[in-house]
PyMOL Python script that loads the backbone (N, CA, C, O; Angstrom):
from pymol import cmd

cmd.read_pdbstr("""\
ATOM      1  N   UNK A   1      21.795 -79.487  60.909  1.00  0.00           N
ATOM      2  CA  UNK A   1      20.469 -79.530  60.321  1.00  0.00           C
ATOM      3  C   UNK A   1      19.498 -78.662  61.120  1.00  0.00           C
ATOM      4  O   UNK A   1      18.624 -77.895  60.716  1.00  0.00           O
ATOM      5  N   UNK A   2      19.921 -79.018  62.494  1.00  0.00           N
ATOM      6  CA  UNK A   2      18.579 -78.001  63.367  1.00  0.00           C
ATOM      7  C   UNK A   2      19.231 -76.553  63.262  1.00  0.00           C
ATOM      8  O   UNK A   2      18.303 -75.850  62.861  1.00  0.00           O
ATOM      9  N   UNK A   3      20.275 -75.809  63.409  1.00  0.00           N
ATOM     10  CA  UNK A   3      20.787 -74.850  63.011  1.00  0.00           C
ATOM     11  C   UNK A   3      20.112 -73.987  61.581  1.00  0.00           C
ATOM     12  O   UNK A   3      19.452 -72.950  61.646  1.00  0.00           O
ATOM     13  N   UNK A   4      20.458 -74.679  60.410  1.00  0.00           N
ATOM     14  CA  UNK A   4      19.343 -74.535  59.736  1.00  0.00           C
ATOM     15  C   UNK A   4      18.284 -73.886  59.561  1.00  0.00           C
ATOM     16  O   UNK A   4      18.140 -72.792  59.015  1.00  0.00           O
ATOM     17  N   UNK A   5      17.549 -74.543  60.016  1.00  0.00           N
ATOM     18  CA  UNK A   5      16.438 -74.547  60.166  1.00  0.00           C
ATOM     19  C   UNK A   5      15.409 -74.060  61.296  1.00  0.00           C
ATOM     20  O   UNK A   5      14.183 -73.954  61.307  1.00  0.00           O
ATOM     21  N   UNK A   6      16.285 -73.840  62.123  1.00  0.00           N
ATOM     22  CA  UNK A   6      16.212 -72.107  63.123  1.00  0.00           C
ATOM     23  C   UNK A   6      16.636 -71.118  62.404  1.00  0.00           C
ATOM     24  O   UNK A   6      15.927 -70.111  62.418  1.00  0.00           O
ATOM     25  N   UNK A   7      17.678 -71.099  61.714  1.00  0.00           N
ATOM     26  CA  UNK A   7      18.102 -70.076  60.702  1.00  0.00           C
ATOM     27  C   UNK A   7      17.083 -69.237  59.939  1.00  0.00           C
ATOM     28  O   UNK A   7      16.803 -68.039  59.933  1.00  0.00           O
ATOM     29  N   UNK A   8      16.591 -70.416  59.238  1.00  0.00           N
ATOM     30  CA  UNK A   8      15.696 -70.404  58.020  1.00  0.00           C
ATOM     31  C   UNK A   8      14.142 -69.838  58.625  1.00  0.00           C
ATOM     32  O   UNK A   8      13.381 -69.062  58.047  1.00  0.00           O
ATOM     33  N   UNK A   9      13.963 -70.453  59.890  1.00  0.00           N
ATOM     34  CA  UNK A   9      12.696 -69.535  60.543  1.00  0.00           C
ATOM     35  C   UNK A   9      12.935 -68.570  60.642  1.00  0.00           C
ATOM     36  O   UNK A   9      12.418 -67.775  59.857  1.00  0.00           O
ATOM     37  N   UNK A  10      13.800 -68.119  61.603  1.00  0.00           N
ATOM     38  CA  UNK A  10      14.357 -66.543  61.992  1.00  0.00           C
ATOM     39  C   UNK A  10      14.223 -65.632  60.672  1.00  0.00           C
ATOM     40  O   UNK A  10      13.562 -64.598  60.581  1.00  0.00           O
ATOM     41  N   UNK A  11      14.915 -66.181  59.774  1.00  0.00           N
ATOM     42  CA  UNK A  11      15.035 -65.136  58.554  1.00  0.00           C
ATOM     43  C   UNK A  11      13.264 -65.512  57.817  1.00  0.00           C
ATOM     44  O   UNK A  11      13.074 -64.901  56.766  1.00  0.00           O
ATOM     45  N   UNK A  12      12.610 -66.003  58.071  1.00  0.00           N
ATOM     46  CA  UNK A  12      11.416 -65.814  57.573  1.00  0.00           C
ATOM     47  C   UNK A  12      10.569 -65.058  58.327  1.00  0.00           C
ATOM     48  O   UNK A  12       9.709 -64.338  57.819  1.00  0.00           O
ATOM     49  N   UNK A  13      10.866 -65.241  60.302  1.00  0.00           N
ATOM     50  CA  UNK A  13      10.364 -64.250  61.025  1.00  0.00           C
ATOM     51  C   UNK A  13      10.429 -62.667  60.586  1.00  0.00           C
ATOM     52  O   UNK A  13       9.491 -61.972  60.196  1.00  0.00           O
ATOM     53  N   UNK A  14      11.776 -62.307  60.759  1.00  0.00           N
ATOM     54  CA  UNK A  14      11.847 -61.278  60.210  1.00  0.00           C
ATOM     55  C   UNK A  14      11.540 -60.780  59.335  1.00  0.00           C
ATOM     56  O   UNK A  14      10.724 -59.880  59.538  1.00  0.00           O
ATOM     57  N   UNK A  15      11.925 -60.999  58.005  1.00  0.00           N
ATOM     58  CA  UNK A  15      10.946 -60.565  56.945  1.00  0.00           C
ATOM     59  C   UNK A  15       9.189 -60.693  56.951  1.00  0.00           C
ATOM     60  O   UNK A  15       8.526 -60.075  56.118  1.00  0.00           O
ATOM     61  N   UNK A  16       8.545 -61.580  58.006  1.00  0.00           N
ATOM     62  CA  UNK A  16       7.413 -61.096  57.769  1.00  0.00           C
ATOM     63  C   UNK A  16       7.028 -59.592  58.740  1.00  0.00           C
ATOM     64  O   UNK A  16       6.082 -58.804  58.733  1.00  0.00           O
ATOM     65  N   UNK A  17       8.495 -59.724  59.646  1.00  0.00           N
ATOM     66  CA  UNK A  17       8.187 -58.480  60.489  1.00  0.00           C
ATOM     67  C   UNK A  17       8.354 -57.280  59.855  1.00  0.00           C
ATOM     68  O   UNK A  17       7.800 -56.284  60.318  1.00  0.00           O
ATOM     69  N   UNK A  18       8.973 -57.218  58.951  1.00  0.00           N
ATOM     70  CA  UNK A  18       9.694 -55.928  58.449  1.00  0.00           C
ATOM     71  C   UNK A  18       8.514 -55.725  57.231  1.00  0.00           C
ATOM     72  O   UNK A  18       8.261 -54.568  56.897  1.00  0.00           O
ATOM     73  N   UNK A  19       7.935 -56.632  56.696  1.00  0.00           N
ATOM     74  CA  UNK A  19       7.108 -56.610  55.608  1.00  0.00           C
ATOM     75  C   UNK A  19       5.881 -55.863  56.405  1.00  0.00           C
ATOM     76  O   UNK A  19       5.329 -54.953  55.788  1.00  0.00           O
ATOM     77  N   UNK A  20       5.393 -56.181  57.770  1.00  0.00           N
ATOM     78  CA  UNK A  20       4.302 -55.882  58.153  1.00  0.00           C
ATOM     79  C   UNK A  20       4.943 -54.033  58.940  1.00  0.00           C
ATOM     80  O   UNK A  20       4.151 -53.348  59.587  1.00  0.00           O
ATOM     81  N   UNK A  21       5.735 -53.783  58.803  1.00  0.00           N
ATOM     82  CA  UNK A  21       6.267 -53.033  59.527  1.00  0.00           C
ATOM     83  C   UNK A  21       5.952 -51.608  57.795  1.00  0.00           C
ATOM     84  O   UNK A  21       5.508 -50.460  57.786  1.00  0.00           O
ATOM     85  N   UNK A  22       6.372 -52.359  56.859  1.00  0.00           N
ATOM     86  CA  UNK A  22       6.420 -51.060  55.799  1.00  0.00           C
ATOM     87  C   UNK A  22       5.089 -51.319  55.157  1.00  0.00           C
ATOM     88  O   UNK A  22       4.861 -50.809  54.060  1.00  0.00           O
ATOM     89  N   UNK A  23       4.296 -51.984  55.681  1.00  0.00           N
ATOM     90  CA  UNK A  23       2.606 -52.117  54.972  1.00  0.00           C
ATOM     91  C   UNK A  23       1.749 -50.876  55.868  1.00  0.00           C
ATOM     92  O   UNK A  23       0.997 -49.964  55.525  1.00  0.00           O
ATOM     93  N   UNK A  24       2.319 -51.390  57.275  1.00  0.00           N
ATOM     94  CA  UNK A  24       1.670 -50.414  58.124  1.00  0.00           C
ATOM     95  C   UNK A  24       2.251 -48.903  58.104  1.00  0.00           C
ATOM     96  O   UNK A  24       1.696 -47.860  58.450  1.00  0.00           O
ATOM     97  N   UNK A  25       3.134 -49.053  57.752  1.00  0.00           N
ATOM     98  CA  UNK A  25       3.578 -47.434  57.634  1.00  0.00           C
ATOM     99  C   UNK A  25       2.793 -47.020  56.437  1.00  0.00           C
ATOM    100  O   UNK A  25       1.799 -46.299  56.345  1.00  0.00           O
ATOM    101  N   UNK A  26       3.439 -47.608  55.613  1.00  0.00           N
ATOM    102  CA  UNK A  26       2.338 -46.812  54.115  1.00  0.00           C
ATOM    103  C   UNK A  26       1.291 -46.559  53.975  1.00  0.00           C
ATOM    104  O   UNK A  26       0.854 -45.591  53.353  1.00  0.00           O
ATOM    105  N   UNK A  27       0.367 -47.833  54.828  1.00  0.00           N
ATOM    106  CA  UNK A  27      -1.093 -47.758  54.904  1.00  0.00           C
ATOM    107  C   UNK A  27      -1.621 -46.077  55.869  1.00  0.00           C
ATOM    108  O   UNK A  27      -2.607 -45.343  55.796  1.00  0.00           O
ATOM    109  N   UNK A  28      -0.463 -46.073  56.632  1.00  0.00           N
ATOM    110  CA  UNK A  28      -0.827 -44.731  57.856  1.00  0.00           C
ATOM    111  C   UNK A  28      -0.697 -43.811  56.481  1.00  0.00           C
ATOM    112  O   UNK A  28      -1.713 -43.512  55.854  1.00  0.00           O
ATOM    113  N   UNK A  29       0.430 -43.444  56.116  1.00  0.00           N
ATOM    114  CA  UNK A  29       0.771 -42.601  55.232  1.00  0.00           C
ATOM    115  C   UNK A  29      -0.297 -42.746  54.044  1.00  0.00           C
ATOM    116  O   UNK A  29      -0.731 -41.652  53.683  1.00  0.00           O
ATOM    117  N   UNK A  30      -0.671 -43.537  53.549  1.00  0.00           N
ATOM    118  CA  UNK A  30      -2.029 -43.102  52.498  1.00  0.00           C
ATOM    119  C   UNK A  30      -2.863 -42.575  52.844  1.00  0.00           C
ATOM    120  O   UNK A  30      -3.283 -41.563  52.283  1.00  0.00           O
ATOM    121  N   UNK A  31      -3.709 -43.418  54.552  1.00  0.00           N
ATOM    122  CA  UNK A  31      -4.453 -42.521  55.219  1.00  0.00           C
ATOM    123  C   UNK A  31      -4.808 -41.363  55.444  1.00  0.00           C
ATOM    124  O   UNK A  31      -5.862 -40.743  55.304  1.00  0.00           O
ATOM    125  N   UNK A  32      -3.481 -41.060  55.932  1.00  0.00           N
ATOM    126  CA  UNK A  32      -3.128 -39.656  55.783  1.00  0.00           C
ATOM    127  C   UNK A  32      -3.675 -38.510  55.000  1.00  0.00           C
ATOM    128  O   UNK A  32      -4.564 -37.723  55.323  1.00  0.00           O
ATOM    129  N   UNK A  33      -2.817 -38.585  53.670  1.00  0.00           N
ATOM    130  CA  UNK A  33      -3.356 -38.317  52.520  1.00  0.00           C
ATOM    131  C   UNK A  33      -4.518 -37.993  52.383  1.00  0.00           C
ATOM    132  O   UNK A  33      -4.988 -36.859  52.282  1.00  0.00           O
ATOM    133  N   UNK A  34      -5.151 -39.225  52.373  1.00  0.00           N
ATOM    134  CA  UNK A  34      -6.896 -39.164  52.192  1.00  0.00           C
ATOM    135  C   UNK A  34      -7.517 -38.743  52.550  1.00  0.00           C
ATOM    136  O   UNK A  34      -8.550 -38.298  52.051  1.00  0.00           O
ATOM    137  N   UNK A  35      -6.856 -38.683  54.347  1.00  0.00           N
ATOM    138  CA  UNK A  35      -7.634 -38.025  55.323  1.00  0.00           C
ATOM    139  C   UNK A  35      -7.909 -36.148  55.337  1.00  0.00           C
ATOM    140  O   UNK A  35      -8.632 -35.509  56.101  1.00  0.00           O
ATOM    141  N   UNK A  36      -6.766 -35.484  53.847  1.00  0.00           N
ATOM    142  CA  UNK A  36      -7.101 -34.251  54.014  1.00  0.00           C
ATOM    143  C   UNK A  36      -7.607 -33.480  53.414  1.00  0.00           C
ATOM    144  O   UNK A  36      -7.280 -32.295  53.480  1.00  0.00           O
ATOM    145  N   UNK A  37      -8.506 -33.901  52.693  1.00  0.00           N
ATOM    146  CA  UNK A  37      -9.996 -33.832  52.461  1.00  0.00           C
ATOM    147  C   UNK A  37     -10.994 -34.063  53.039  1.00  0.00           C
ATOM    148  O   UNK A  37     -12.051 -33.903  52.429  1.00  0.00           O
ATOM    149  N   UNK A  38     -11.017 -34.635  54.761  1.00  0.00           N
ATOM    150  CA  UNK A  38     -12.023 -34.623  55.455  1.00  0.00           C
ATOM    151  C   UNK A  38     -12.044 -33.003  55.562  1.00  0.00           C
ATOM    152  O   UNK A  38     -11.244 -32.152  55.174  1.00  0.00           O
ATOM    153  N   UNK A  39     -13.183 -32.929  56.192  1.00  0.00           N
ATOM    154  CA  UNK A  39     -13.726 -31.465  56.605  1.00  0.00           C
ATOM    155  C   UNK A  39     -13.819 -31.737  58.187  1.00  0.00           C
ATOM    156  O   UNK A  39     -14.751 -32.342  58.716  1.00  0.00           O
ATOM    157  N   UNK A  40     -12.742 -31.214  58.840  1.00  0.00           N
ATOM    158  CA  UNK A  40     -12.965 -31.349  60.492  1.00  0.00           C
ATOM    159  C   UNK A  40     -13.510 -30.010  60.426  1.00  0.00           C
ATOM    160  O   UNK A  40     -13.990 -29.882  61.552  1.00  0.00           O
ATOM    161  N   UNK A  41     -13.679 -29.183  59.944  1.00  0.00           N
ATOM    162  CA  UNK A  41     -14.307 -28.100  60.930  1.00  0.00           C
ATOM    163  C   UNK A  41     -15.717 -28.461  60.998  1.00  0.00           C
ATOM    164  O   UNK A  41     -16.267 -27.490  61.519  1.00  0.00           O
ATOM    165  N   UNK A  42     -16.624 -29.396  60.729  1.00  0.00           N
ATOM    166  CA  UNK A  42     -17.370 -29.786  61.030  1.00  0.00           C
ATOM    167  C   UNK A  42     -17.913 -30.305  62.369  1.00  0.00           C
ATOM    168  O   UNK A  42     -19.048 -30.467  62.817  1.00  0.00           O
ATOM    169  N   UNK A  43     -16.450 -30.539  62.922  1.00  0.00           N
ATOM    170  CA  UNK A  43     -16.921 -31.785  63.709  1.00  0.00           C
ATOM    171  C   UNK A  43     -15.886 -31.218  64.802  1.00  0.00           C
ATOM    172  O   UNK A  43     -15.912 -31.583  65.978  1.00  0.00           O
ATOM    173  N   UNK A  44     -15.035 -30.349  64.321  1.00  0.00           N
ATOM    174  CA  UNK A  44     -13.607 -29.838  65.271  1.00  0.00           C
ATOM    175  C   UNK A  44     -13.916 -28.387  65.322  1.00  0.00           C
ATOM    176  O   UNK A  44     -14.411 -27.963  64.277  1.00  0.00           O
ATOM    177  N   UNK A  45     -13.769 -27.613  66.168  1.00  0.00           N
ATOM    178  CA  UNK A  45     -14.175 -25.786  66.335  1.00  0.00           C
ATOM    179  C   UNK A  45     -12.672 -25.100  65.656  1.00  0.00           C
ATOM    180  O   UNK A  45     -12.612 -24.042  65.029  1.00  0.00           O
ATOM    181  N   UNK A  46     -11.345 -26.158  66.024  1.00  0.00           N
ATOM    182  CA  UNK A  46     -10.527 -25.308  65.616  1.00  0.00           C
ATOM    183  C   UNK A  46      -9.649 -26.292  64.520  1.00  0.00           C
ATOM    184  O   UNK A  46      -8.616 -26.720  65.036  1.00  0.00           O
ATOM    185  N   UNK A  47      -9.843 -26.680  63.262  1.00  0.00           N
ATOM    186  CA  UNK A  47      -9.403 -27.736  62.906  1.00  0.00           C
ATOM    187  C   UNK A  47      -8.071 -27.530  62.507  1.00  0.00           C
ATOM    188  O   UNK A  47      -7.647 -28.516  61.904  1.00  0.00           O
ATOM    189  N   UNK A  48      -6.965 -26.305  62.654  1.00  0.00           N
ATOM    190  CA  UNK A  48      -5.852 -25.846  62.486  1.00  0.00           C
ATOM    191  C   UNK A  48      -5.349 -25.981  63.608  1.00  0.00           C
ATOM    192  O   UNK A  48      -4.129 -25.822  63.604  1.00  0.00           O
ATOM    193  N   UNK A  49      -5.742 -26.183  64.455  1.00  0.00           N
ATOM    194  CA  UNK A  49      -4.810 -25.984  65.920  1.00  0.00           C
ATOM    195  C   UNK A  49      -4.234 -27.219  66.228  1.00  0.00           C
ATOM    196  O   UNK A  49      -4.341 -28.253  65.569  1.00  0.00           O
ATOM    197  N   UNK A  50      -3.656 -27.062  67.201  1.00  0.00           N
ATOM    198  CA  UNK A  50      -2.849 -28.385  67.735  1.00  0.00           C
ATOM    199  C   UNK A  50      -3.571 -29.520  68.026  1.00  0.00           C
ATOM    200  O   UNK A  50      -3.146 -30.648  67.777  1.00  0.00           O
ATOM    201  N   UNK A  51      -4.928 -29.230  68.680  1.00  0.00           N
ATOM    202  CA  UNK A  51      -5.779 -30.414  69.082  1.00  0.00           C
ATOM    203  C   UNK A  51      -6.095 -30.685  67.414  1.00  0.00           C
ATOM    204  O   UNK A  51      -5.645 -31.770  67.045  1.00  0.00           O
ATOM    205  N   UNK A  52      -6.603 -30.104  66.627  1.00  0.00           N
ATOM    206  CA  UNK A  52      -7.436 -30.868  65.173  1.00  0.00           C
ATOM    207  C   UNK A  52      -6.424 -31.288  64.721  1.00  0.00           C
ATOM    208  O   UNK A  52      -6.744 -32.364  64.216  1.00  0.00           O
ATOM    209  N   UNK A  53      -4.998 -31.073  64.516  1.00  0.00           N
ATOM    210  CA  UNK A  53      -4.310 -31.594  63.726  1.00  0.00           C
ATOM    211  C   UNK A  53      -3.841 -33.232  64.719  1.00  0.00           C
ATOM    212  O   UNK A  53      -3.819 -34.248  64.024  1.00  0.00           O
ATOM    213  N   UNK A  54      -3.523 -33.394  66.138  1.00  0.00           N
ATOM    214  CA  UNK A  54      -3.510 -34.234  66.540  1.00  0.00           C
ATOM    215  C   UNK A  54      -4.578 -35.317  66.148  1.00  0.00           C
ATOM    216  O   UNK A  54      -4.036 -36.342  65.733  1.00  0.00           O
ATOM    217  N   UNK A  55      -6.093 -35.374  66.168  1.00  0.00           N
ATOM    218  CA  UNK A  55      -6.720 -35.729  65.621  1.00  0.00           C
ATOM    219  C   UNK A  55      -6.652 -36.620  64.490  1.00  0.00           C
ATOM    220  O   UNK A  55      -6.820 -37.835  64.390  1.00  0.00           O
ATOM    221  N   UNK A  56      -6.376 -35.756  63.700  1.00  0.00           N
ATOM    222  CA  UNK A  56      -6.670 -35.738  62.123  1.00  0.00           C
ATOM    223  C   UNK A  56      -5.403 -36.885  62.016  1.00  0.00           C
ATOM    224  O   UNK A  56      -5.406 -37.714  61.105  1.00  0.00           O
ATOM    225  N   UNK A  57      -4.059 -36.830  63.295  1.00  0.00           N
ATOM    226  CA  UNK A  57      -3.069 -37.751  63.239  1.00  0.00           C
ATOM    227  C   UNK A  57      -3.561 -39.127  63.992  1.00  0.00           C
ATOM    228  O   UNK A  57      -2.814 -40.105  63.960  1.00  0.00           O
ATOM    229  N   UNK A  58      -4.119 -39.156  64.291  1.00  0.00           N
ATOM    230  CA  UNK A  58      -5.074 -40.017  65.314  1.00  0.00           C
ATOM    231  C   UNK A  58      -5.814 -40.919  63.924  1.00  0.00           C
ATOM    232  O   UNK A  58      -5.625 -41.955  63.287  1.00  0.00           O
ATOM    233  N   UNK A  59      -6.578 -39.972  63.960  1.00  0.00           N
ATOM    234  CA  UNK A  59      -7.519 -40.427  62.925  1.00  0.00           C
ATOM    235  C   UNK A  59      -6.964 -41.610  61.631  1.00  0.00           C
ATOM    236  O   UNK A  59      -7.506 -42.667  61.311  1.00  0.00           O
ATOM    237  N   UNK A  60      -5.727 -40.987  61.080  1.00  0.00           N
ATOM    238  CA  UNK A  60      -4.748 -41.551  59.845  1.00  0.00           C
ATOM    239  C   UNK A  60      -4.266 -43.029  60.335  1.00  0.00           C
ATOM    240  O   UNK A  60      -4.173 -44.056  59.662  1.00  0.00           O
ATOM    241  N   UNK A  61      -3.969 -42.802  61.818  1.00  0.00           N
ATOM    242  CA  UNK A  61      -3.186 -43.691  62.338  1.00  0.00           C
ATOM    243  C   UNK A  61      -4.028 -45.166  62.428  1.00  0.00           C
ATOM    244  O   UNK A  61      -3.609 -46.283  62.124  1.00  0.00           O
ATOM    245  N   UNK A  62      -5.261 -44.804  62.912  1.00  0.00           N
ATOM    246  CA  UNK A  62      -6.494 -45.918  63.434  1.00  0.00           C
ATOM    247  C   UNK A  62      -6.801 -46.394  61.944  1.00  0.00           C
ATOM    248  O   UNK A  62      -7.201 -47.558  61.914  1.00  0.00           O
ATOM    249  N   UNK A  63      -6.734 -45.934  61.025  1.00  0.00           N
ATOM    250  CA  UNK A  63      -7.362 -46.243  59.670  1.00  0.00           C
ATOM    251  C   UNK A  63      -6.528 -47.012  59.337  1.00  0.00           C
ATOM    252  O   UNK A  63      -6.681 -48.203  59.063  1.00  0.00           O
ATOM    253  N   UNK A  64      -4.882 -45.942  59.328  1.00  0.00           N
ATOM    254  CA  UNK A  64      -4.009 -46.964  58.376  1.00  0.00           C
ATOM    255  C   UNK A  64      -4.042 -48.181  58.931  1.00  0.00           C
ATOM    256  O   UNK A  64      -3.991 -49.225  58.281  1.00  0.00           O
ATOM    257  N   UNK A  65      -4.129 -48.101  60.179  1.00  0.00           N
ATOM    258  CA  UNK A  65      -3.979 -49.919  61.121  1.00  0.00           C
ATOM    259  C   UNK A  65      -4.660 -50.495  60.389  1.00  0.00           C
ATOM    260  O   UNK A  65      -4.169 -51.146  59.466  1.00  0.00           O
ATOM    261  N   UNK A  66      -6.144 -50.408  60.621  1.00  0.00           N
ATOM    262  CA  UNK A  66      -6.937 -51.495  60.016  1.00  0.00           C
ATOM    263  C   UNK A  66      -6.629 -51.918  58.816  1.00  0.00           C
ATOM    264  O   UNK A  66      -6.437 -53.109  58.571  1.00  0.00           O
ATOM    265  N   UNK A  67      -6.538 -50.812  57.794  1.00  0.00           N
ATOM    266  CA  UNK A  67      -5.926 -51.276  56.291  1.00  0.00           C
ATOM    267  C   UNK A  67      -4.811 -51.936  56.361  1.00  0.00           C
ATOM    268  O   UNK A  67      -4.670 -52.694  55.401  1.00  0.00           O
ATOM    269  N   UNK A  68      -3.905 -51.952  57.164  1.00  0.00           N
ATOM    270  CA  UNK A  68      -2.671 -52.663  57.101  1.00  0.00           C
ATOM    271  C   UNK A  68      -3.052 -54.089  57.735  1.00  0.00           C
ATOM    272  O   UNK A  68      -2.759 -55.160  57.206  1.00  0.00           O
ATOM    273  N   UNK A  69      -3.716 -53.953  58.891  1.00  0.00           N
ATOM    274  CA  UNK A  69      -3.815 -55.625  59.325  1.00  0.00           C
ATOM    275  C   UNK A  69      -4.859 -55.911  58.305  1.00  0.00           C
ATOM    276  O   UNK A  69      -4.772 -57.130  58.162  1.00  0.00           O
ATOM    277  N   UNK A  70      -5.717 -55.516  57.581  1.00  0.00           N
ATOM    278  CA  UNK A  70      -6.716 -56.657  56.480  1.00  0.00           C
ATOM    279  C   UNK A  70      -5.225 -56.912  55.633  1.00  0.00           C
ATOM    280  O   UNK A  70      -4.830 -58.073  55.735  1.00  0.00           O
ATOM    281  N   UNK A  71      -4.540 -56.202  54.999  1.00  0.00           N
ATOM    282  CA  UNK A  71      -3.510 -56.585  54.011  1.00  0.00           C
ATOM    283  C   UNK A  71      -2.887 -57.537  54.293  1.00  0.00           C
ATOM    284  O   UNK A  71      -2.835 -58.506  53.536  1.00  0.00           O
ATOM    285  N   UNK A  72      -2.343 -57.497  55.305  1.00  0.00           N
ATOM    286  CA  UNK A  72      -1.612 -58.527  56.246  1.00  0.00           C
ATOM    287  C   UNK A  72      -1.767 -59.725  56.276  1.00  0.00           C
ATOM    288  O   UNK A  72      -1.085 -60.651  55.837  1.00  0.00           O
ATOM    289  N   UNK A  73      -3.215 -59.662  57.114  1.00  0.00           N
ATOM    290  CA  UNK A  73      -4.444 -60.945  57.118  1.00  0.00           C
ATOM    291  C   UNK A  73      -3.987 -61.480  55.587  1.00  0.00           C
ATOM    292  O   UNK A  73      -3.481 -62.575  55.339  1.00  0.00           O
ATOM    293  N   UNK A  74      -4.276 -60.501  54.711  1.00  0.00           N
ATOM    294  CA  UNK A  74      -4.615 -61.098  53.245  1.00  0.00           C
ATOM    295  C   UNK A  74      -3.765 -62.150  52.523  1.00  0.00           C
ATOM    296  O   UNK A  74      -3.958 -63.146  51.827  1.00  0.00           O
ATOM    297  N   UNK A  75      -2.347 -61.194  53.205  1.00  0.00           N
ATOM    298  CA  UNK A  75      -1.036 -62.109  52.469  1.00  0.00           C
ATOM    299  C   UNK A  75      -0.587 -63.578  53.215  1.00  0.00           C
ATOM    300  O   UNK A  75      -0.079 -64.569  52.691  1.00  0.00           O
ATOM    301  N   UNK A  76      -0.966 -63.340  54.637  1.00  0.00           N
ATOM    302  CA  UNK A  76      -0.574 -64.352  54.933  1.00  0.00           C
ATOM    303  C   UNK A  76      -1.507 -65.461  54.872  1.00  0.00           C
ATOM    304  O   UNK A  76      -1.035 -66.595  54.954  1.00  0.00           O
ATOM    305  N   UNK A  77      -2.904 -65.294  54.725  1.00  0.00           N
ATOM    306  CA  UNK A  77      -3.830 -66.320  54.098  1.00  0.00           C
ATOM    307  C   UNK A  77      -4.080 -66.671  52.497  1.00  0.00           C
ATOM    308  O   UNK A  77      -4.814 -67.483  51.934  1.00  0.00           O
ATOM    309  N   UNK A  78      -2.995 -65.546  51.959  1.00  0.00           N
ATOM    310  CA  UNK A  78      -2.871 -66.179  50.725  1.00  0.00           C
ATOM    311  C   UNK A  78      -1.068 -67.402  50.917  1.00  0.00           C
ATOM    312  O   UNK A  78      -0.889 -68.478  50.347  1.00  0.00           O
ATOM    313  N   UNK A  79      -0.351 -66.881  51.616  1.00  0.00           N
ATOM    314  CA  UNK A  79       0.605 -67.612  51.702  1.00  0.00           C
ATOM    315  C   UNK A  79       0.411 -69.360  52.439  1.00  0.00           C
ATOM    316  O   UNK A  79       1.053 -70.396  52.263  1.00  0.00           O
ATOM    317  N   UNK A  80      -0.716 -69.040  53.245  1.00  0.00           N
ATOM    318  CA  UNK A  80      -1.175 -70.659  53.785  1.00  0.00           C
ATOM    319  C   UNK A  80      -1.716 -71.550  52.409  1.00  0.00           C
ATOM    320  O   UNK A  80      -1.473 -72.753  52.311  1.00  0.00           O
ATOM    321  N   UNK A  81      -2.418 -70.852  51.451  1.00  0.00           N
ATOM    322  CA  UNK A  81      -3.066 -71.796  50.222  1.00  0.00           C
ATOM    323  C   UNK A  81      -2.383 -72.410  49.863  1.00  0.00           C
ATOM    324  O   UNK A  81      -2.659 -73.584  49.619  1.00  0.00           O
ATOM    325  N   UNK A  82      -0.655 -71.673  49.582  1.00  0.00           N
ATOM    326  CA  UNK A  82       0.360 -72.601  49.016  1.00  0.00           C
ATOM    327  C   UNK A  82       0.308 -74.308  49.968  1.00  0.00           C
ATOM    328  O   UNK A  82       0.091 -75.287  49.253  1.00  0.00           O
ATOM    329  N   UNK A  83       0.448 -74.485  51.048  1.00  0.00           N
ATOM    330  CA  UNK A  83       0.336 -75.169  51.876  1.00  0.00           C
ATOM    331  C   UNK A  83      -0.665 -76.499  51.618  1.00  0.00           C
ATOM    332  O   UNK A  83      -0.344 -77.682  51.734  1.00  0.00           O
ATOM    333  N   UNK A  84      -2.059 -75.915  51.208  1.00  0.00           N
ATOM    334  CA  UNK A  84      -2.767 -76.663  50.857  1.00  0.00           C
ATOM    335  C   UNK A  84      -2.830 -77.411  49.619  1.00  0.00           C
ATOM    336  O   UNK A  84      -3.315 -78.541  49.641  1.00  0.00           O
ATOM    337  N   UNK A  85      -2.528 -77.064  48.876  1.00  0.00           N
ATOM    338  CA  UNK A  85      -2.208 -77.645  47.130  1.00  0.00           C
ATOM    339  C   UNK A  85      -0.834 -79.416  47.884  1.00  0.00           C
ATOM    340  O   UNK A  85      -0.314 -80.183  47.073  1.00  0.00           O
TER     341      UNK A  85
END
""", "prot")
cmd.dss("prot")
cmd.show_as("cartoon", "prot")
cmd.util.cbc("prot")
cmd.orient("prot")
């Protein structure tokens, strides 16, 4: 029974790891995207070079995070409601 039910955690651990693992990737990767339509030469002298494009990877990366942990946040406080009913 306790076997189980270590089992049954583990395999729920994981899948929320792997779930948060391809939210945050995608979220970087939309970022991304979005992000290339900013206008760094505004704000960058060389926005083609190695430093602006690091940046601009910087930049995708910090965004997608946040979008991925609100999502995150989201699902797993929608998954506690079940709980409450």
């Amino acid at each position: 029974m306790d076997q189980d039910l270590s089992n049954s955690i583990s395999g729920a651990v994981g899948v929320n790891g792997l779930l948060s693992i391809v939210v945050s990737l995608a979220c970087i990767a939309l970022s991304w995207w979005a992000l290339q339509h900013l206008k760094l030469d505004l704000v960058v002298r060389h926005p083609k070079g190695p430093q602006g494009k690091l940046l601009h990877l910087l930049l995708a990366i910090v965004l997608g995070r946040f979008v991925a942990e609100f999502l995150i946040d989201y699902i797993t406080w929608s998954q506690m409601i079940r709980y409450m009913l």
